[in-house]
C-alpha positions in Angstrom: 19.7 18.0 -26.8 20.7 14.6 -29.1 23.5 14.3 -26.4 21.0 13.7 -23.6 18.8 11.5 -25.1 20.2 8.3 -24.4 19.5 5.0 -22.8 20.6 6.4 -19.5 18.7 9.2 -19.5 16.0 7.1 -20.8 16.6 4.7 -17.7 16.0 7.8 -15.1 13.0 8.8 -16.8 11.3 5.3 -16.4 12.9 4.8 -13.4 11.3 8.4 -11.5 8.2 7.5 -13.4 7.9 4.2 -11.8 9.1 5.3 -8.2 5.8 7.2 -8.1 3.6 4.4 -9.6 4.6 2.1 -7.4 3.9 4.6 -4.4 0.7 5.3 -5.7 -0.4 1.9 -5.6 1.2 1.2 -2.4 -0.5 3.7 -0.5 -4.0 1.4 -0.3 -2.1 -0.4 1.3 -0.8 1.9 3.5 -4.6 3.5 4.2 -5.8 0.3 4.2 -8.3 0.6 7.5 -8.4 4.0 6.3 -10.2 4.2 3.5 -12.4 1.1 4.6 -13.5 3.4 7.2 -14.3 6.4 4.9 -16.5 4.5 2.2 -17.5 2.1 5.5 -16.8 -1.0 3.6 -15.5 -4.2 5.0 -12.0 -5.6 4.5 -13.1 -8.3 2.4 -14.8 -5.9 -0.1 -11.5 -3.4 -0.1 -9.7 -6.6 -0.7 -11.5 -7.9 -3.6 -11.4 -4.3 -4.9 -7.5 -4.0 -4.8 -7.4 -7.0 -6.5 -9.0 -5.6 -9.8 -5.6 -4.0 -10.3 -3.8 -7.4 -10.7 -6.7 -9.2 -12.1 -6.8 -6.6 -14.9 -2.9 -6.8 -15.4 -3.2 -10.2 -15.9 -6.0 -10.6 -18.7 -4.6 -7.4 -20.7 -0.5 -7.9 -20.8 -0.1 -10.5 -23.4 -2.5 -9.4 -25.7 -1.3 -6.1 -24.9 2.0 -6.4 -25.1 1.8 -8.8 -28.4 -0.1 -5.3 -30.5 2.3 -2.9 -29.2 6.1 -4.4 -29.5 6.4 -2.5 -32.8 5.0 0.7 -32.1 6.8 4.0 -30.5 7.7 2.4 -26.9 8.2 5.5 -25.3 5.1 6.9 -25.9 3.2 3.8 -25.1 4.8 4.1 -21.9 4.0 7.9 -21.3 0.6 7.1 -22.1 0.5 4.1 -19.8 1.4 6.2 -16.5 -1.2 8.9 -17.7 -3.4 6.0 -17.9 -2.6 5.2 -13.7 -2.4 9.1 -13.0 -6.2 8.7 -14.4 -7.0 5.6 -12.1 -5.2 8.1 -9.0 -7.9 10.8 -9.6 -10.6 8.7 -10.3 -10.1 7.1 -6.7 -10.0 10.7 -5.0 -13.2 11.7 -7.1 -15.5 10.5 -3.6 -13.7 12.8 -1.1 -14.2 16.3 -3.9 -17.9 15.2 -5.0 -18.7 13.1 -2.7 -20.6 13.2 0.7 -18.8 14.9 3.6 -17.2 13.0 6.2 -18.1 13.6 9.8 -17.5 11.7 13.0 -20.5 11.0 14.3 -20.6 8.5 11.6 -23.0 10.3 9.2 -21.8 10.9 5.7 -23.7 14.1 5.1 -23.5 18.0 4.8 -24.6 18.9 8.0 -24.5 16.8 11.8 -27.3 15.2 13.1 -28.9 18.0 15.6 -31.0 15.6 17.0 -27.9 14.2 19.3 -27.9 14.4 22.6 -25.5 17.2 23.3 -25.7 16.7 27.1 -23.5 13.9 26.5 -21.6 13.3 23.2 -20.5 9.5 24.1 -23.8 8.4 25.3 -26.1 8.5 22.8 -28.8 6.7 20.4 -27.2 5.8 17.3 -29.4 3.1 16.7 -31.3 5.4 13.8 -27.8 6.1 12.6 -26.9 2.6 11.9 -28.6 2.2 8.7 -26.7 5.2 7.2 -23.5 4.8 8.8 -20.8 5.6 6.6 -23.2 5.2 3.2 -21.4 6.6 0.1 -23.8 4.8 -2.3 -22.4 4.4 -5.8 -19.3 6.0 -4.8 -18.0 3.4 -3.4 -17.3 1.8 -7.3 -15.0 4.1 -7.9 -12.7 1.8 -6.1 -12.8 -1.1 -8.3 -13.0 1.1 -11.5 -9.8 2.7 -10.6 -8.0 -0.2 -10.0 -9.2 -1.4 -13.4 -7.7 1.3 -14.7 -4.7 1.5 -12.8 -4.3 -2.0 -13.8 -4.6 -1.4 -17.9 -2.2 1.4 -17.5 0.6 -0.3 -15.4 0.1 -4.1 -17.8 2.9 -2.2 -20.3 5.5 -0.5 -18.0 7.3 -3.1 -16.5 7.6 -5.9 -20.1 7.9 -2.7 -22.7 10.7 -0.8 -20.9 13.1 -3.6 -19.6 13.1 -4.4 -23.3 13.4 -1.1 -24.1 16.3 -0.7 -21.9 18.3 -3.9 -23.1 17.5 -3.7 -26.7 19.2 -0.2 -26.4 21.6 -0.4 -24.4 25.5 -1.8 -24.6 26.6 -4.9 -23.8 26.9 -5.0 -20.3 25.1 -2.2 -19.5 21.6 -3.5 -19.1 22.6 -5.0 -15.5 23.7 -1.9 -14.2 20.4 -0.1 -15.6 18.2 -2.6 -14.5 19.6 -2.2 -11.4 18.5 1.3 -11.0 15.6 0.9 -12.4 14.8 -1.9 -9.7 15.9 0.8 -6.8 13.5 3.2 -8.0 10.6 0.8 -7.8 11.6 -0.3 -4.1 12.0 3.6 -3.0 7.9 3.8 -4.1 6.6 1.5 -1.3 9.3 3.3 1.0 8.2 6.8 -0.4 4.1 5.7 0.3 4.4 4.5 3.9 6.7 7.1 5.0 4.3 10.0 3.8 1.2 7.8 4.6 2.7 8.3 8.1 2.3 11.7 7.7 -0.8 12.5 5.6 -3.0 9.7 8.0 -2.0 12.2 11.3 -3.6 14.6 9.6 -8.0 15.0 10.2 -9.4 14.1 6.5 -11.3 17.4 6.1 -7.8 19.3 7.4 -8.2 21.9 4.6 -11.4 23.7 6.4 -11.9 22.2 10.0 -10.0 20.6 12.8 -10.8 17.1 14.2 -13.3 17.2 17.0 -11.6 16.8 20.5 -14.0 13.3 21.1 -12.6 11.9 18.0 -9.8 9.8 19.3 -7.1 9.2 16.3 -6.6 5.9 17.7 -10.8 5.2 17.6 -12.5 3.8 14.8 -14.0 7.3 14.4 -10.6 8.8 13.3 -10.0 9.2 9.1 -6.5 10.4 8.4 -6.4 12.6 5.0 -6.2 9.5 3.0 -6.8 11.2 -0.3 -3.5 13.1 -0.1 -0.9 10.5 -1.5 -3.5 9.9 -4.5 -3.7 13.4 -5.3 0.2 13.8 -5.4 1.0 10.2 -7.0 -1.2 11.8 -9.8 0.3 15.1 -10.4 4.2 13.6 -10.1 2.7 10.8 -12.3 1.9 13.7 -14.8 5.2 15.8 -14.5 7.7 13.0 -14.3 6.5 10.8 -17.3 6.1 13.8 -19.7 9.6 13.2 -20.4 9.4 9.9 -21.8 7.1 11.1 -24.9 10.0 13.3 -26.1 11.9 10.3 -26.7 12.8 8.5 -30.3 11.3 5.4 -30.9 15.1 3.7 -31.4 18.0 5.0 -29.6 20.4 3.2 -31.3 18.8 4.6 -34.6 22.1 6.7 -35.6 24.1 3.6 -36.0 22.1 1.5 -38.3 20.8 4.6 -40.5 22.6 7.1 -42.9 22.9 10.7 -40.9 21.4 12.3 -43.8 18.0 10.3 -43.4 15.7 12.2 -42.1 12.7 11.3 -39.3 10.3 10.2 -41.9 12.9 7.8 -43.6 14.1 6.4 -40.0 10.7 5.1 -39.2 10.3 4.0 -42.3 13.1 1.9 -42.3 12.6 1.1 -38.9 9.3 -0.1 -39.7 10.2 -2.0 -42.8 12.9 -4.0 -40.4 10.8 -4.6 -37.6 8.2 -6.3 -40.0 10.6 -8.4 -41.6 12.4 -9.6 -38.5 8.9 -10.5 -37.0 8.0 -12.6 -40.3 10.5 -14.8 -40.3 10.1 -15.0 -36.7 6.5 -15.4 -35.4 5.6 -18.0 -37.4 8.4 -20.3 -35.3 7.8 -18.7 -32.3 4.4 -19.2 -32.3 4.6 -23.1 -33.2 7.7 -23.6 -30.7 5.6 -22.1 -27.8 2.9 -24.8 -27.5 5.7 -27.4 -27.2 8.5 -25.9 -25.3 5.6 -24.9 -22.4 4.6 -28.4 -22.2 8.4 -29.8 -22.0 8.7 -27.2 -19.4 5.5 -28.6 -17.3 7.2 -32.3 -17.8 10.2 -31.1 -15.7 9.4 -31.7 -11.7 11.9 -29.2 -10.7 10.7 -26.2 -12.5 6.8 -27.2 -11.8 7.8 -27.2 -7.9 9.6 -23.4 -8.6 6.2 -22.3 -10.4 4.3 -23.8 -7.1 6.7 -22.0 -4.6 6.9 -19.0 -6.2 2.8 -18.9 -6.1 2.5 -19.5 -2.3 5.4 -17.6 -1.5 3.6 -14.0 -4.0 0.6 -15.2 -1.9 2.2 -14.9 1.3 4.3 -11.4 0.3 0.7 -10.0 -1.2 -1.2 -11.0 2.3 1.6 -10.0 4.8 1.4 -6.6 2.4 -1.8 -6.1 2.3 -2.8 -7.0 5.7 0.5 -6.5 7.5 -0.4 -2.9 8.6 -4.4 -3.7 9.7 -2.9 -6.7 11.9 -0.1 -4.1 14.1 -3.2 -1.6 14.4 -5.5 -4.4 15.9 -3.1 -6.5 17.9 -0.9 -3.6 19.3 -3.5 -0.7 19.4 -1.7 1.6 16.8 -3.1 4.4 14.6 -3.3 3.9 11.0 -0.3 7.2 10.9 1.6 5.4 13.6 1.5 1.4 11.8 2.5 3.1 8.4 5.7 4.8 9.7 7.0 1.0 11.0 6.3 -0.7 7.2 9.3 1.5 6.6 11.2 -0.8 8.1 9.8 -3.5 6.3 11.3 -2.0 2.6 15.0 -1.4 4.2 15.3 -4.9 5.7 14.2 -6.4 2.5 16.8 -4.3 0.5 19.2 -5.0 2.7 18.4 -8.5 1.8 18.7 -8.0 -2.2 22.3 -6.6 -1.5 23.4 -9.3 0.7 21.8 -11.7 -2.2 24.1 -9.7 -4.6 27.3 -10.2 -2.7 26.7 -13.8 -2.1 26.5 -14.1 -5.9 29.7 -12.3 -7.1 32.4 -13.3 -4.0 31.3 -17.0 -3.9 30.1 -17.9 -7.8 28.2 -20.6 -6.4 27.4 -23.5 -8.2 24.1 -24.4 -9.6 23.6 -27.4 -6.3 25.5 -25.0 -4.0 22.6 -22.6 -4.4 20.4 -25.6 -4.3 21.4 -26.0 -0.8 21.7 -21.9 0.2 18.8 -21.6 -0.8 17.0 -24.7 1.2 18.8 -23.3 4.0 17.4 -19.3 4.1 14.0 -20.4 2.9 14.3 -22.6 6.3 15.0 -19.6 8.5 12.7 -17.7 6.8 9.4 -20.2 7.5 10.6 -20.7 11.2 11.0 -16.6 11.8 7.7 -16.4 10.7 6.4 -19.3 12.6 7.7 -17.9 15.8 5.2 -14.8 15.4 2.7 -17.5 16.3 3.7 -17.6 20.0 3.5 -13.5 19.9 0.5 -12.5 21.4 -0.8 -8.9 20.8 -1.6 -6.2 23.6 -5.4 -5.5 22.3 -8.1 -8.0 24.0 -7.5 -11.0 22.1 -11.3 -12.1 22.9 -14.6 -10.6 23.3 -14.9 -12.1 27.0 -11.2 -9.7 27.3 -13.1 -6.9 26.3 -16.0 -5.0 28.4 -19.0 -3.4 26.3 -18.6 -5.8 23.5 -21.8 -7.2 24.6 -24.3 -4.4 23.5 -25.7 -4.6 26.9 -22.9 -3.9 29.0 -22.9 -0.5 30.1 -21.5 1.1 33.2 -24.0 4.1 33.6 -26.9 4.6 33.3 -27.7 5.2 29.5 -29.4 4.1 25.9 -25.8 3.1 24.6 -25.4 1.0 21.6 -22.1 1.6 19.2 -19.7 -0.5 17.8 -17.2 2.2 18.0 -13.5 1.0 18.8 -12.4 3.9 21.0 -10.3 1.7 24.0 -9.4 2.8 27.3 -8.5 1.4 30.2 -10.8 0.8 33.3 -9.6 0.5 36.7 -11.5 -1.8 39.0 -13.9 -3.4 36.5 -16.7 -5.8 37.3 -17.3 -7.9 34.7 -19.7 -11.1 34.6 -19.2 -11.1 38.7 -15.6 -10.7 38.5 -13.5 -7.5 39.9 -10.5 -6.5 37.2 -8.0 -4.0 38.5 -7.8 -3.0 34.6 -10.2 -4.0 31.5 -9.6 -2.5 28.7 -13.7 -1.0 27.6 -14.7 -1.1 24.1 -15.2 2.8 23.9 -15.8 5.9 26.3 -19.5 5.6 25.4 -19.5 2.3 27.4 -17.4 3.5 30.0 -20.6 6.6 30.7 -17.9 9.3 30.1 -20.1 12.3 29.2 -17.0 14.0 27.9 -13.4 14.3 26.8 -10.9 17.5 28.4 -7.7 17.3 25.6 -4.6 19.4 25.8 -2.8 20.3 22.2 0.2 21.8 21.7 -0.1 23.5 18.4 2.3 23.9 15.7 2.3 26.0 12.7 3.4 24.3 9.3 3.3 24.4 5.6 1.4 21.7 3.2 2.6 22.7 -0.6 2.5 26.6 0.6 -1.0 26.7 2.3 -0.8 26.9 6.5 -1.7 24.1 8.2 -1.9 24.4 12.1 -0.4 20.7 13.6 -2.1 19.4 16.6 -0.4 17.5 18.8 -2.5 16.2 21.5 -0.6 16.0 25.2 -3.0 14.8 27.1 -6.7 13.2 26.5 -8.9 12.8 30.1 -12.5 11.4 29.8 -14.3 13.3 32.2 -17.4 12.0 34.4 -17.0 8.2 33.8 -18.6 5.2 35.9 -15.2 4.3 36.9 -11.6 6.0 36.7 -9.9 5.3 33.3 -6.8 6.6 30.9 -6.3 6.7 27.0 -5.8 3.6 25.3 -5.7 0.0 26.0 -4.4 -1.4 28.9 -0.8 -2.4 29.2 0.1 0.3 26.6 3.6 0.8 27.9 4.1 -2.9 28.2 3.1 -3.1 24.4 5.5 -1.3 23.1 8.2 -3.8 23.9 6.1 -6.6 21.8 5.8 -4.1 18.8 9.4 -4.2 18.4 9.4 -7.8 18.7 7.0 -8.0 16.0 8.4 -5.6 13.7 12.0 -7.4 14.3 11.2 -10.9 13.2 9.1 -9.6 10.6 12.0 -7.4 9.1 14.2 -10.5 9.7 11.8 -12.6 7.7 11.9 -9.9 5.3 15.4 -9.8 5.2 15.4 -13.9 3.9 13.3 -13.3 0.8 15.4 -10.3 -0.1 17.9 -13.3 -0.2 15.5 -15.8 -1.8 15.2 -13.4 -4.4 18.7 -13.9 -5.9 17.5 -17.2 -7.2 15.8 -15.0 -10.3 18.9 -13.8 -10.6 20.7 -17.0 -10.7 
């Protein structure tokens, strides 16, 4: 076994580890409308929430990182992905003890038998308002995961690049920083490509089907959002196990006698690491005041600090917000925006590769990057400025959209919801005008008394339990006030603007993969 346990070996262990933290974290944002749905919070609360992750980080990892640079690194770090498998759970903990979801709206163990079942679009939900989507306290165990999550992850990234280059030969540490830097970009990848799955999929999918009124592209519709926890948690838990059967120094047979045996090593070990830091914390410590004010005296690398804050502002918004935006603007399911952020993690490593290649064909000087990099940090604003003219598909007003006034109804009926279920009315009178197509807020304001949907079935297998996959071919709305179809209006048209969208965006993804060689530089 002493053959294997090397810094290579070492460097796939973090590396898997970290490929699965990463998609565990970047699955919120994936399920973003998701689980503010579920635990009926609003975006501004889920964003505060997610923030706890980074706010934690940020407090912890120098005090953190200062009390454990001498101790068994590999272990710290085993315990610091058990720490975010914890955080994974502790998120999921709503869904297994928590109230049951239904679609009505009603987080409770039974439906509400008091509906009218005449007509399940039309009806009263003004006594369900006040309990709409209540979990209560569980709704905390959002932020105290991402506490969590944030304590464990404050270690992984400082402890095992220093890890890796303290232990590895010269020359080598580029090479295994690189891999370690592909595993962390296949997470996000990983997330959103199984997010697309998992969010098809009706939240209680192990024991019922989705209702036929629930429409998955309605604000009714929860995808099985607690899926990509559950499994970023148990990979978490099999793939870092590895790293606690590591030595503390993998370089330890060259600087030790062979006969020595463990106790002696970290003895030694010890008795270096403790003299080394002696003789150098004290200068550290009194060079660091000093050498970070010099640094805050120099324009240039004050301006780099200011850039690099709007620019992780930007990144963090257009990540966090990026997938809410398509679902709003182009009328896409949560399963359906997911799948196209995809895109979004190829186009900016294709921009880190390109970044690469610039750097070792041309070996640009230090004001010829100066200038490159003006240059794609121009593009990249103007790209992004162009999605300003870009106008989405979904009703970009109220006065676009009928029934968003409570009291526009066309039937006869006690109909107040704020339910987002669009379709598309033909030959709509609205405020005294005649529309050959509105798009109407939902099928309750439309007077549709019911929904006639047409699946074709598929049998499949979830980790070796059968799941039967829906696929809907058809949805008609059946008695309405006026003739309508599925969906907003335009739909078709909309599709050709998605790709629009998603191609600048990747294009202006694409740039800061290039900006990013700077750090490199």
């Amino acid at each position: 076994m002493g053959k294997f346990i090397n810094v290579t070996t070492f460097t796939f262990a973090i590396c898997t580890a970290m490929c699965f933290s990463v998609a565990g974290t970047s699955f919120t944002r994936a399920a973003f409308t998701t689980i503010e749905r579920y635990f009926g919070v609003s975006s501004t609360k889920i964003s505060i929430y997610a923030s706890f992750n980074q706010m934690a980080a940020i407090i912890v990892t120098p005090t953190a990182v200062h009390l454990t640079r001498n101790m068994h690194i590999p272990r710290i770090l085993y315990f610091s992905f058990l720490a975010k498998a914890v955080g994974f759970i502790v998120l999921v903990l709503p869904y297994f003890l928590g109230p049951t979801y239904h679609p009505d709206g009603v987080l409770n163990a039974e439906r509400n038998d008091s509906l009218n079942e005449e007509n399940i679009f039309c009806r009263n939900e003004a006594q369900q308002d006040a309990t709409r989507n209540s979990m209560g306290l569980w709704e905390y165990c959002i932020p105290i995961s991402k506490v969590i999550i944030g304590l464990g992850g404050c270690l992984i990234w400082p402890h095992s690049i220093s890890f890796i280059d303290n232990n590895s030969k010269q020359g080598q540490s580029l090479v295994l920083f690189g891999l370690n830097f592909v595993g962390i970009l296949f997470g996000p990848m990983l997330a959103y490509g199984f997010a697309s799955y998992v969010l098809s999929l009706w939240v209680n999918f192990t024991y019922e089907c989705a209702p036929d009124w629930v429409d998955p592209n309605g604000s009714d519709w929860i995808g099985a959002w607690w899926v990509g926890y559950v499994i970023a948690a148990a990979s978490l838990l099999v793939f870092s196990t590895p790293l606690a059967f590591f030595p503390r120094n993998l370089k330890g047979e060259n600087k030790l006698d062979e006969d020595t045996d463990d106790k002696d090593e970290n003895l030694v070990l010890k008795d270096h690491f403790e003299d080394e830091d002696k003789n150098t914390t004290k200068k550290t410590s009194s060079s660091m005041i000093s050498e970070t004010k010099a640094l805050f005296k120099n324009p240039l690398f004050v301006m780099q600090v200011l850039a690099g804050i709007v620019n992780s502002w930007a990144m963090a918004t257009k990540a966090t917000f990026g997938q809410k935006y398509m679902e709003i603007q182009f009328g896409l399911s949560p399963a359906d925006a997911s799948q196209l952020k995809v895109y979004y993690i190829g186009s900016l490593c294709l921009g880190f590769l390109v970044g690469g290649l610039i750097v070792k064909k041309l070996k640009l000087k230090p004001f010829n990057v100066a200038i490159f990099l003006l240059v794609v940090q121009t593009f990249y604003s103007v790209t992004f400025l162009l999605l300003w003219s870009l106008e989405g598909c979904s009703p970009q007003t109220p006065d676009m959209l009928f029934g968003a006034n409570e009291e526009q109804n066309l039937a006869d009926c006690d109909c107040r919801t704020d339910k987002f279920v669009p379709i598309c009315g033909k030959n709509v009178t609205m405020d005294g005008y005649l529309y050959e197509e509105l798009t109407i807020l939902s099928p309750c304001k439309a007077g549709c008394s019911d929904v006639d949907v047409t699946y074709s079935t598929e049998e499949k297998e979830l980790f070796g339990c059968p799941v039967i996959s829906k696929g809907v071919d058809s949805r008609k709305y059946i008695n309405c006030a006026v003739p309508v179809e599925t969906g907003i209006c335009g739909a078709m048209e909309c599709k050709s603007k998605v790709w629009i969208y998603l191609g600048l965006v990747c294009l202006g993804t694409f740039f800061s993969g290039l900006l990013a060689f700077q750090d490199i530089f």
